[in-house]
Backbone as numpy.savetxt, mean C-alpha at the origin, in Angstrom:
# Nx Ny Nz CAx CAy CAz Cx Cy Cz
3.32 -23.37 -0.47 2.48 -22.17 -0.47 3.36 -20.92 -0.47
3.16 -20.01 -1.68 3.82 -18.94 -1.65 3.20 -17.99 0.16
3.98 -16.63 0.43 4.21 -16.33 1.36 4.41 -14.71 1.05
3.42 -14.05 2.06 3.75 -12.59 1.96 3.55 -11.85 3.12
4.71 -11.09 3.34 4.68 -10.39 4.69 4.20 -8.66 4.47
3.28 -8.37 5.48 3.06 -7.18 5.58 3.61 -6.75 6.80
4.03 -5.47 6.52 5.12 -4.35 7.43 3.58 -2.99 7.83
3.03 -2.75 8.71 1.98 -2.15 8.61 1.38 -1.79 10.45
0.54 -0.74 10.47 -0.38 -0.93 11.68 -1.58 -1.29 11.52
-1.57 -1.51 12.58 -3.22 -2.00 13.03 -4.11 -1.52 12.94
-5.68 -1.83 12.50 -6.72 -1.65 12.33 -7.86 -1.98 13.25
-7.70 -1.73 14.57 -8.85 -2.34 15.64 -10.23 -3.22 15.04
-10.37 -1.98 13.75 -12.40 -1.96 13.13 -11.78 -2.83 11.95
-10.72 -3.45 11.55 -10.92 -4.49 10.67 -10.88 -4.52 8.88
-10.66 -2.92 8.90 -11.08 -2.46 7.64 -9.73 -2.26 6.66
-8.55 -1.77 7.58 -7.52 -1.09 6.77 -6.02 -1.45 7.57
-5.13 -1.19 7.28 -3.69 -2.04 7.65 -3.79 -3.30 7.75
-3.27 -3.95 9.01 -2.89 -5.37 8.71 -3.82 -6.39 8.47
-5.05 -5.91 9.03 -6.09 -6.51 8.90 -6.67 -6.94 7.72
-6.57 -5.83 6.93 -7.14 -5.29 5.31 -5.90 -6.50 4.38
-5.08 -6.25 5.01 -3.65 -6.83 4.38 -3.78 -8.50 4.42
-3.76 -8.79 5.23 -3.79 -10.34 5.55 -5.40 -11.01 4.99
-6.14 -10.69 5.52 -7.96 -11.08 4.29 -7.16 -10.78 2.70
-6.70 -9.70 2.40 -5.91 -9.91 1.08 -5.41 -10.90 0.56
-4.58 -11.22 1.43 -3.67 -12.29 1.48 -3.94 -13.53 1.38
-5.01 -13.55 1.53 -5.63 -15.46 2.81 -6.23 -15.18 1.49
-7.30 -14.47 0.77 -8.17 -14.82 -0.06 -7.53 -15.12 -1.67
-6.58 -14.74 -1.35 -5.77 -15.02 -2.80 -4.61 -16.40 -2.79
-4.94 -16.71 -1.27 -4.28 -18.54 -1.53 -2.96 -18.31 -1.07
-2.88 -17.17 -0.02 -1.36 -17.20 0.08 -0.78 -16.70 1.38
-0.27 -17.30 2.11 0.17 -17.23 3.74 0.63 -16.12 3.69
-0.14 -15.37 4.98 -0.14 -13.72 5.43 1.50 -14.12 6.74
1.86 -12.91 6.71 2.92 -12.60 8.02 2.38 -10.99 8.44
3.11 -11.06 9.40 2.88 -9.22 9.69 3.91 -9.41 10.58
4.13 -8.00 10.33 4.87 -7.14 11.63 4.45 -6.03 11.93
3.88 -5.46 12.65 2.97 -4.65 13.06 4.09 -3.29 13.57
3.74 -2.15 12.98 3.99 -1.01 13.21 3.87 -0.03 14.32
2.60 0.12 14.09 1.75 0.90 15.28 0.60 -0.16 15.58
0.02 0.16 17.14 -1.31 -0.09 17.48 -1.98 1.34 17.15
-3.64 0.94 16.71 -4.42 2.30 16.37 -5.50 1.55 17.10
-6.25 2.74 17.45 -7.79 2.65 18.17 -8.38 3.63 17.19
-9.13 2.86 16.25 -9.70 3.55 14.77 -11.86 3.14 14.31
-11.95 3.43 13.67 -13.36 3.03 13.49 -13.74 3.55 12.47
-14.59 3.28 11.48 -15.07 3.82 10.30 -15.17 5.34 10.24
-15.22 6.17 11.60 -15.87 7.37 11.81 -14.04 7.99 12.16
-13.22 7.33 11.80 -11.76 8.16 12.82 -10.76 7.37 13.39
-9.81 7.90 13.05 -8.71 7.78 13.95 -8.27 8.22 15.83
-8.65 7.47 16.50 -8.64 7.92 17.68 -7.51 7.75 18.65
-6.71 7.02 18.10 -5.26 6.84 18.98 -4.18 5.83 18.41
-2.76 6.42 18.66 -1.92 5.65 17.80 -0.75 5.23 19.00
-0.64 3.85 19.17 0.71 3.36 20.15 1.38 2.77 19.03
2.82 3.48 19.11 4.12 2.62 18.11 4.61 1.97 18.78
4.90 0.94 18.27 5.63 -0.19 18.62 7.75 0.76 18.65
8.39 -0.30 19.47 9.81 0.70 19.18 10.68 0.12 18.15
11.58 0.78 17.93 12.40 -0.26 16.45 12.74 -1.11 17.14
13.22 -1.56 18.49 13.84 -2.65 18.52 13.16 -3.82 18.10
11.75 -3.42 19.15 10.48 -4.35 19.08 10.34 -4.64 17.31
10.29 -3.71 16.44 9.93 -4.10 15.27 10.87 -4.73 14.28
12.28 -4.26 14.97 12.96 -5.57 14.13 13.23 -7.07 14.74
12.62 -6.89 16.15 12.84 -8.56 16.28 11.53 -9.35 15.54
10.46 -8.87 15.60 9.45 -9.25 14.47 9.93 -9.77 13.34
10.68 -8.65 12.78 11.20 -9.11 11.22 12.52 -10.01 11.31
13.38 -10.02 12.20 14.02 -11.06 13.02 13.25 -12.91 12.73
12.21 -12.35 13.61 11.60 -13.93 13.66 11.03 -14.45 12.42
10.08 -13.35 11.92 9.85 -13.66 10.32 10.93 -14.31 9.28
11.85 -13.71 9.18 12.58 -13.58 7.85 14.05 -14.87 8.63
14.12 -15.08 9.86 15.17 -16.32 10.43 14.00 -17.73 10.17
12.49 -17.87 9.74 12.15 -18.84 9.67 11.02 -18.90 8.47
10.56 -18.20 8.09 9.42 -18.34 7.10 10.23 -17.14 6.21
10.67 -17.36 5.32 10.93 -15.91 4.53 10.24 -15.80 3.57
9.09 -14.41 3.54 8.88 -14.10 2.54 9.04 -14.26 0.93
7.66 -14.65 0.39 8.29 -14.21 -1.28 7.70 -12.81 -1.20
7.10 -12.32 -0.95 6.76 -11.23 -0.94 6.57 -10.32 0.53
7.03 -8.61 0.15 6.71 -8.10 1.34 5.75 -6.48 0.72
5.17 -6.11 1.71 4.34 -5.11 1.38 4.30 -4.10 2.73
5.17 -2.76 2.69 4.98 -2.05 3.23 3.61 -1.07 3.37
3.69 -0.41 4.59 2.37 0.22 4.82 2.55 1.62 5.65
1.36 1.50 6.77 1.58 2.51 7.69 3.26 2.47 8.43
3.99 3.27 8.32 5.12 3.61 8.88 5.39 5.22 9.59
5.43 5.51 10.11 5.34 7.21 10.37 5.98 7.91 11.15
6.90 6.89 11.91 8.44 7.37 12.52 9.97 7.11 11.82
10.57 7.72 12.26 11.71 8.05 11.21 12.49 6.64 11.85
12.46 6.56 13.34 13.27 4.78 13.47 13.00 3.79 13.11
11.57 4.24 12.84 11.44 2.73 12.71 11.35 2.67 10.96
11.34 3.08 10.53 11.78 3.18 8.90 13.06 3.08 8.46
14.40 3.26 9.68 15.16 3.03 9.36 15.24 1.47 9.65
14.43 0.93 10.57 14.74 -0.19 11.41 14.10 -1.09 10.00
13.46 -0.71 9.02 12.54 -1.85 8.23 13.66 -2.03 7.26
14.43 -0.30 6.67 15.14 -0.62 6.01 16.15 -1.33 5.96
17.09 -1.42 6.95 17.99 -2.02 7.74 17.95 -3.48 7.36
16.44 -4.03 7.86 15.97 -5.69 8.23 15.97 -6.10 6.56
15.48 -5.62 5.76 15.08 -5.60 4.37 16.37 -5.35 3.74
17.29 -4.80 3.87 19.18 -4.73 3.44 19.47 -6.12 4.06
19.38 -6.37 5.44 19.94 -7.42 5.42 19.87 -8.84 5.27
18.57 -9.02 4.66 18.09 -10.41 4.21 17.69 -10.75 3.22
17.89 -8.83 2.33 17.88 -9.20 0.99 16.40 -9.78 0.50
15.72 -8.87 0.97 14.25 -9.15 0.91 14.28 -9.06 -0.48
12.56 -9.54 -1.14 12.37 -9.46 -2.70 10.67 -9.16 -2.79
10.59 -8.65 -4.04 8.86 -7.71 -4.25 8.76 -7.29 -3.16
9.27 -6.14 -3.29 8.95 -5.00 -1.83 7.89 -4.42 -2.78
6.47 -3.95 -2.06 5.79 -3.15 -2.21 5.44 -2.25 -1.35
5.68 -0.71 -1.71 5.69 -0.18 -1.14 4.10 1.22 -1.21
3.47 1.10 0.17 2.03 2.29 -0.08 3.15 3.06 0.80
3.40 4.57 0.35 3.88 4.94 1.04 2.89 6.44 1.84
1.87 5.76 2.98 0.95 6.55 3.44 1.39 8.04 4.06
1.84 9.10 3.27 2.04 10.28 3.56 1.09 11.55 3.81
0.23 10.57 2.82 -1.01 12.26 2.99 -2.48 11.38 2.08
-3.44 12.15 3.06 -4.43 11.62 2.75 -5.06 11.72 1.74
-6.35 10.50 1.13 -6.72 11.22 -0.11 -7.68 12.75 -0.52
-7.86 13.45 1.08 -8.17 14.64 1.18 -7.10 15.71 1.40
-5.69 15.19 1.36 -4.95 16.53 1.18 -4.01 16.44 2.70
-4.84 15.80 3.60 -4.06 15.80 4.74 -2.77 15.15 5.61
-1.62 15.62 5.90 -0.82 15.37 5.83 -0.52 14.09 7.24
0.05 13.31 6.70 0.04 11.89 7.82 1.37 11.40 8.47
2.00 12.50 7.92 3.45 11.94 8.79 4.28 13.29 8.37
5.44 13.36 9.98 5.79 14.86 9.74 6.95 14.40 8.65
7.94 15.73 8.25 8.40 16.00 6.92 9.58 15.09 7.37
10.28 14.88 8.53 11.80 14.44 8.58 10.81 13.01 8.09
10.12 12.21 8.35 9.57 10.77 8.26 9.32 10.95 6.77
9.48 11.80 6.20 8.64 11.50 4.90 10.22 11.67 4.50
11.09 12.57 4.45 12.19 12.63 3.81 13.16 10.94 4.05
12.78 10.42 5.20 13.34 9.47 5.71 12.72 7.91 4.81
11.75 8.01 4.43 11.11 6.91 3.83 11.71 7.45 2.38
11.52 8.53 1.44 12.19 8.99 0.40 13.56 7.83 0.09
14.33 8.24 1.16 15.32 8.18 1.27 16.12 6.88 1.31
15.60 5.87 2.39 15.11 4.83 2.55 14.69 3.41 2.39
13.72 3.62 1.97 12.28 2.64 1.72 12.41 2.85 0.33
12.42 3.90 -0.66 11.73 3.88 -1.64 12.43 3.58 -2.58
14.07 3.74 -2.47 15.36 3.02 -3.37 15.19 1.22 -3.08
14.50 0.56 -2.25 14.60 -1.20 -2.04 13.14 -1.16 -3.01
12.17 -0.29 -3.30 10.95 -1.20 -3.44 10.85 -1.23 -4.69
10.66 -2.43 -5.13 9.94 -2.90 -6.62 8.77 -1.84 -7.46
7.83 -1.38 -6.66 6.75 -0.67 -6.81 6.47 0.23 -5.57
5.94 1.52 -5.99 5.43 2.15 -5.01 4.01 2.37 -5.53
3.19 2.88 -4.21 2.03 2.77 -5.12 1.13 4.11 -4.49
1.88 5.58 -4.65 1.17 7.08 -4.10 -0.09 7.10 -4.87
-0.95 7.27 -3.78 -2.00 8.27 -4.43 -2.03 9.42 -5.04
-3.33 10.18 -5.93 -2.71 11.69 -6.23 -1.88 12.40 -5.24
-2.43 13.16 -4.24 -2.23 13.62 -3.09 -0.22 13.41 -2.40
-0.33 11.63 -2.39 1.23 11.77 -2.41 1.93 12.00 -3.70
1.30 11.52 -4.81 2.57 11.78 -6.22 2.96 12.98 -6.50
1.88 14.29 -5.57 1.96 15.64 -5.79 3.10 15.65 -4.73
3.51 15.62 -3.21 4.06 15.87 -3.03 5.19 15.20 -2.99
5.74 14.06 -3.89 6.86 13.12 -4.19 7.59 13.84 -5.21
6.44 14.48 -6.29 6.85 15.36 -7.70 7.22 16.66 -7.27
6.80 17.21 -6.31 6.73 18.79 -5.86 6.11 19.06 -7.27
4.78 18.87 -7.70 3.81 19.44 -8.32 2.30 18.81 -8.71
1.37 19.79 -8.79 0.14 19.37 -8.57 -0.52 18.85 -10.29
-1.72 17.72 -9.76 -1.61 16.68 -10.86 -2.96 16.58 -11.39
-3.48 17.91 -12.31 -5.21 17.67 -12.39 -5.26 16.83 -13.75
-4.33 16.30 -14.45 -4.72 15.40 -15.46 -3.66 14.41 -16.16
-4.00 13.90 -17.06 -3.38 13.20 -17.37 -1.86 13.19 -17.57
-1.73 14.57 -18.36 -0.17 14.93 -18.78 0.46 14.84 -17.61
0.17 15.92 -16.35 0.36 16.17 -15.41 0.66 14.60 -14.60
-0.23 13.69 -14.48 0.25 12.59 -13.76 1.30 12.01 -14.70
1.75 11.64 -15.91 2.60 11.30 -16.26 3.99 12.09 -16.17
4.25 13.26 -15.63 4.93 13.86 -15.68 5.63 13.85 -14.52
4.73 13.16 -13.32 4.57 13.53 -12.24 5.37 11.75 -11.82
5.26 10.97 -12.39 5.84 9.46 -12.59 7.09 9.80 -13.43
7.72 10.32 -13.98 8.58 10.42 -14.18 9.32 11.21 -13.29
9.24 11.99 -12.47 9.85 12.98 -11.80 10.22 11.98 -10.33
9.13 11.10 -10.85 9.18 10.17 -8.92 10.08 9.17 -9.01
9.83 8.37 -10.70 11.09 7.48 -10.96 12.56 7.85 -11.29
12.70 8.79 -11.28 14.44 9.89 -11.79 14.96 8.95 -10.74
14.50 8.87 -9.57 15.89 8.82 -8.28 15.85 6.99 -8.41
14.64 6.33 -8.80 14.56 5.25 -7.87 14.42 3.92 -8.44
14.90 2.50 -8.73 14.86 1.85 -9.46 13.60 1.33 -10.24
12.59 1.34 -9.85 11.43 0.68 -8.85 10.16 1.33 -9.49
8.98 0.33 -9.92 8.01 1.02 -10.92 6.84 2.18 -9.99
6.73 2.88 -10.70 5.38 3.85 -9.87 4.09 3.57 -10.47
3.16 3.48 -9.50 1.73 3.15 -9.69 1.02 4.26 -8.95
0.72 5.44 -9.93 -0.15 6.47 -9.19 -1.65 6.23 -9.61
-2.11 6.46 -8.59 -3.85 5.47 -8.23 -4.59 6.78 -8.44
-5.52 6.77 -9.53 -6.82 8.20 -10.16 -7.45 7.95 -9.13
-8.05 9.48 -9.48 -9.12 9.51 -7.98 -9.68 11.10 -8.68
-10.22 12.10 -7.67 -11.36 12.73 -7.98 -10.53 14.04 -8.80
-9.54 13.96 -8.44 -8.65 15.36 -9.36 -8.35 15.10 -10.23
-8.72 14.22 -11.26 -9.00 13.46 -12.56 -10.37 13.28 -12.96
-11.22 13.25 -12.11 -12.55 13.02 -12.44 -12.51 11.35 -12.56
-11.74 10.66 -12.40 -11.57 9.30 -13.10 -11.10 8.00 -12.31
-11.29 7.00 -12.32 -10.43 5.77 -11.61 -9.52 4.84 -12.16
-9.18 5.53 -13.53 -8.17 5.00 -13.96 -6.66 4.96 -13.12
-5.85 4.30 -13.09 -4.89 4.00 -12.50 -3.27 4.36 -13.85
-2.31 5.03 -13.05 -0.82 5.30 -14.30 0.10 4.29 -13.91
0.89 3.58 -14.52 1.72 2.30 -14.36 2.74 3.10 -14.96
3.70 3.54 -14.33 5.27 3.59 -15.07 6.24 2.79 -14.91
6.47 1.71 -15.46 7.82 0.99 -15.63 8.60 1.29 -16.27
9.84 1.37 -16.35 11.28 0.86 -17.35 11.08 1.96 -18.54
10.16 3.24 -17.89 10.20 4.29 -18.75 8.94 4.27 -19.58
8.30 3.03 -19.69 6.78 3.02 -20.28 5.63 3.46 -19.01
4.76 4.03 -20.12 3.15 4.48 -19.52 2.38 3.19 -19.98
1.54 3.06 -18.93 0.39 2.27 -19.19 -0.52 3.06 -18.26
-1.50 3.21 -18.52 -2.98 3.80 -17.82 -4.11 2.69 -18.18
-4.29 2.21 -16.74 -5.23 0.81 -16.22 -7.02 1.38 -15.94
-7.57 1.05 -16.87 -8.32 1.94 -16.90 -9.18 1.23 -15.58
-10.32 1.95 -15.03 -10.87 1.77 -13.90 -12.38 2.63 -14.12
-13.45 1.81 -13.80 -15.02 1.93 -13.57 -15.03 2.46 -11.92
-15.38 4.18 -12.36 -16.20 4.65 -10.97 -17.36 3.93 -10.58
-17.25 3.23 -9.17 -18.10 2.79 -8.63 -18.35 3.77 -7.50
-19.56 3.93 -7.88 -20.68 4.78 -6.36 -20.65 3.99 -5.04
-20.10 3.97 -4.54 -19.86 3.55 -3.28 -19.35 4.22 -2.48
-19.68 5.05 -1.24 -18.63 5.40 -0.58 -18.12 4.97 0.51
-17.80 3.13 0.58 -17.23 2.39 1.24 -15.85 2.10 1.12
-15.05 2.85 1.53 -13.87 2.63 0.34 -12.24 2.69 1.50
-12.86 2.12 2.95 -11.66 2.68 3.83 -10.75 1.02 3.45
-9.45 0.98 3.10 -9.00 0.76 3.23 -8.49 0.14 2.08
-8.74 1.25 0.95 -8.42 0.56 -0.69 -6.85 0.48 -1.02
-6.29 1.70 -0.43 -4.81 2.10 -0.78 -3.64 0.54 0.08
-4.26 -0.06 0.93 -4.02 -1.30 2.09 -4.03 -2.47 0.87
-5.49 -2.55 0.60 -5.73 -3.63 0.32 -5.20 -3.91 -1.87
-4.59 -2.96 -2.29 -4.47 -2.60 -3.41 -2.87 -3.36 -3.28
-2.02 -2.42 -2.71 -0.41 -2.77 -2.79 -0.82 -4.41 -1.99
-1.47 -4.92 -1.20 -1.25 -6.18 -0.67 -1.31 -7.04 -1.49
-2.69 -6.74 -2.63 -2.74 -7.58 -3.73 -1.74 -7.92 -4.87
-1.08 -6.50 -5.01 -0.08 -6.42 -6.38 0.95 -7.13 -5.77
1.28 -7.17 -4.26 2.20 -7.84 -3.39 1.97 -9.68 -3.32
1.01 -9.98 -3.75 0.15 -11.00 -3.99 0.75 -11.58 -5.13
-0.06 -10.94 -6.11 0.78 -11.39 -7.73 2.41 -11.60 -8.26
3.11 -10.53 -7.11 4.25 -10.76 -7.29 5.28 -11.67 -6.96
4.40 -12.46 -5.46 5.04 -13.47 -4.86 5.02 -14.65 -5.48
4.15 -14.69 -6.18 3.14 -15.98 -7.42 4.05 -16.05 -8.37
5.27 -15.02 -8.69 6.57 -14.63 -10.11 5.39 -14.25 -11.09
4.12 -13.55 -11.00 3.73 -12.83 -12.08 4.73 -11.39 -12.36
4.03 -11.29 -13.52 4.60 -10.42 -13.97 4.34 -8.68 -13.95
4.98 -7.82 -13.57 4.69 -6.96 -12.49 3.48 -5.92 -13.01
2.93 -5.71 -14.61 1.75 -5.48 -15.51 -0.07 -6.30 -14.76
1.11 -7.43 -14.79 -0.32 -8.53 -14.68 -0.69 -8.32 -13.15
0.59 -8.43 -12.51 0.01 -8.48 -11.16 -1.34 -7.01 -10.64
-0.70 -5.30 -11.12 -1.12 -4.47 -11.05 -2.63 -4.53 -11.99
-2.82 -5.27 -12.84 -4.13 -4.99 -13.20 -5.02 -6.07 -12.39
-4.54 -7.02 -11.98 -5.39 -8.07 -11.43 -5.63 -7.77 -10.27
-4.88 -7.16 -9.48 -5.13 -6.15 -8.32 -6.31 -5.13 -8.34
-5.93 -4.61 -9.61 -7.09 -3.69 -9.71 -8.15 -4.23 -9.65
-8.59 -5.15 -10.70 -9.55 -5.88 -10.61 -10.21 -6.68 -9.33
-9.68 -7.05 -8.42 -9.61 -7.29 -7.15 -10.22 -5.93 -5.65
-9.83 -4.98 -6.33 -10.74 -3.79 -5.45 -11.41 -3.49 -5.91
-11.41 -3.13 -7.05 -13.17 -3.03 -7.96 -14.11 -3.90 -7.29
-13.86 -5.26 -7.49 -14.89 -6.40 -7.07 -15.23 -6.00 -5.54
-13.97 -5.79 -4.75 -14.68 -6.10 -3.24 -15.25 -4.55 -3.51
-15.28 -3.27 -3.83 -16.17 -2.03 -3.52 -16.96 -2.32 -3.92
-17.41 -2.92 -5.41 -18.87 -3.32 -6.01 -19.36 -4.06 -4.84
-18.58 -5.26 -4.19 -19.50 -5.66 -3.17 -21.13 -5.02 -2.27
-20.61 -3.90 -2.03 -21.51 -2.35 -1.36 -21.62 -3.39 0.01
-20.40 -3.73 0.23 -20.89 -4.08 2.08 -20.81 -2.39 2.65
-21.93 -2.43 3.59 -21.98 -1.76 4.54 -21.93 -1.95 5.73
-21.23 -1.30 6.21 -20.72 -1.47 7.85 -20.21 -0.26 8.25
-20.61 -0.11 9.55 -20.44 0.91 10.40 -21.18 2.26 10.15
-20.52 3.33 11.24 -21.63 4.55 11.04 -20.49 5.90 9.93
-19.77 5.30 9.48 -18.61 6.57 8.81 -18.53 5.41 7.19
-17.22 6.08 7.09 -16.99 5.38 5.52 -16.25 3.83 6.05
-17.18 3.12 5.53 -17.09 1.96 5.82 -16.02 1.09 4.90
-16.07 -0.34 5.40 -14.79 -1.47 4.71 -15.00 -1.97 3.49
-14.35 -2.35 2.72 -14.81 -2.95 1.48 -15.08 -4.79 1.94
-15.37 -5.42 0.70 -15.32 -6.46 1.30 -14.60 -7.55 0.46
-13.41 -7.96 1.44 -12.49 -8.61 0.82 -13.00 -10.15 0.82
-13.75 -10.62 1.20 -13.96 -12.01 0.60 -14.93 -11.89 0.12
-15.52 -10.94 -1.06 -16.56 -11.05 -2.02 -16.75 -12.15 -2.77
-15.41 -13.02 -3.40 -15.53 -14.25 -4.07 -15.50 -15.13 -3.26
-15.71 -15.24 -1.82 -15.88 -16.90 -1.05 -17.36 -17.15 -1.24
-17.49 -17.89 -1.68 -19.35 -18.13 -0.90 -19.47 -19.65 -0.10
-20.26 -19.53 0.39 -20.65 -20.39 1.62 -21.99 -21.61 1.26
């Protein structure tokens, strides 16, 4: 059985980080790991409290992981201190990790900013030279590019400016400053734009989680890094079409839409 580790925090309500990550995981036939980042006390309606774990604590995690089950795949996530980003990078240099995927959660898909600037320069810096794929939303590709991205040209311009430094393909994810849900794939200097059906739903907490877990999915499988990103896509489409509803805020998608009982 292939094998994929998520690097991420916690989700109390079930919807988004490790939680979101591992139902990813399990439903696509393929043994979840974690190492847990932060504890959060969260709920469809908010974020209400965040305990970090310390680097030491988080590299003996990846310690125990990677000295007995090693990953084919790993998928970064919530990270938002500068040690412990060094502490992932560090663990991931020294075991020579492989399909790093990287969400690198900096700013929300409303604009709001999720980790201070030394943590963001620190993951830049980091994290984002080991990973295979990164996968910013508008919101981060604007501030990865230092420029703002209302269309198409603009997001392609904006993938090139992000890949200059870094080996590693960019996947900037459409959303409402496009009008559109198409998705931009830059590899090896090619554009591909994955096209994507707005679905009316506004159940949608924990798409950016459950998106890189999947492409993290395909990659552990030795697909090919095109195939993996559209089958992914296809994979959050399905669980938002789901229209599970839950809770009293913006609710979870639903990741085992294809089990039935």
């Amino acid at each position: 059985m292939k094998t994929v580790l998520t690097i991420a925090g916690s989700d109390c309500s079930g919807g988004a980080g490790i939680q979101a990550d591992i139902k990813t995981i399990t439903v696509h036939g393929l043994y979840a790991m974690s190492a847990i980042t932060a504890l959060t006390a969260q709920n469809t309606t908010g974020v209400y409290g965040i305990s970090e774990v310390s680097p030491d604590f988080l590299t003996n995690q990846l310690d125990c992981i990677f000295n007995d089950i090693f990953p084919d795949a790993v998928k970064i996530g919530m990270v938002s201190d500068k040690p412990l980003i060094e502490a992932i990078s560090a663990s991931l240099k020294k075991y020579k990790a492989k399909n790093i995927v990287l969400d690198p959660v900096m700013v929300s898909t409303s604009g709001s900013r999720l980790m201070a600037e030394d943590a963001s320069d620190c993951l830049i810096r980091e994290l984002m030279p080991l990973a295979d794929i990164i996968t910013p939303n508008l919101a981060e590709a604007e501030v990865l590019s230092g420029m703002a991205i209302t269309d198409r040209a603009e997001a392609e311009e904006a993938a090139r400016i992000i890949a200059n430094d870094f080996k590693g393909a960019v996947l900037i994810k459409g959303g409402h400053n496009m009008d559109n849900s198409d998705d931009l794939l830059y590899s090896e200097g090619k554009m591909l734009w994955i096209e994507g059906k707005r679905i009316e739903n506004p159940n949608t907490h924990g798409t950016g989680c459950t998106l890189s877990s999947a492409i993290a999915c395909g990659l552990a499988e030795g697909k090919e890094l095109t195939q993996a990103v559209k089958e992914a896509k296809d994979f959050i489409s399905g669980a938002i079409a789901a229209n599970l509803n839950l809770g009293k805020g913006r609710g979870p998608l639903n990741h085992m839409y294809k089990i039935t009982c």
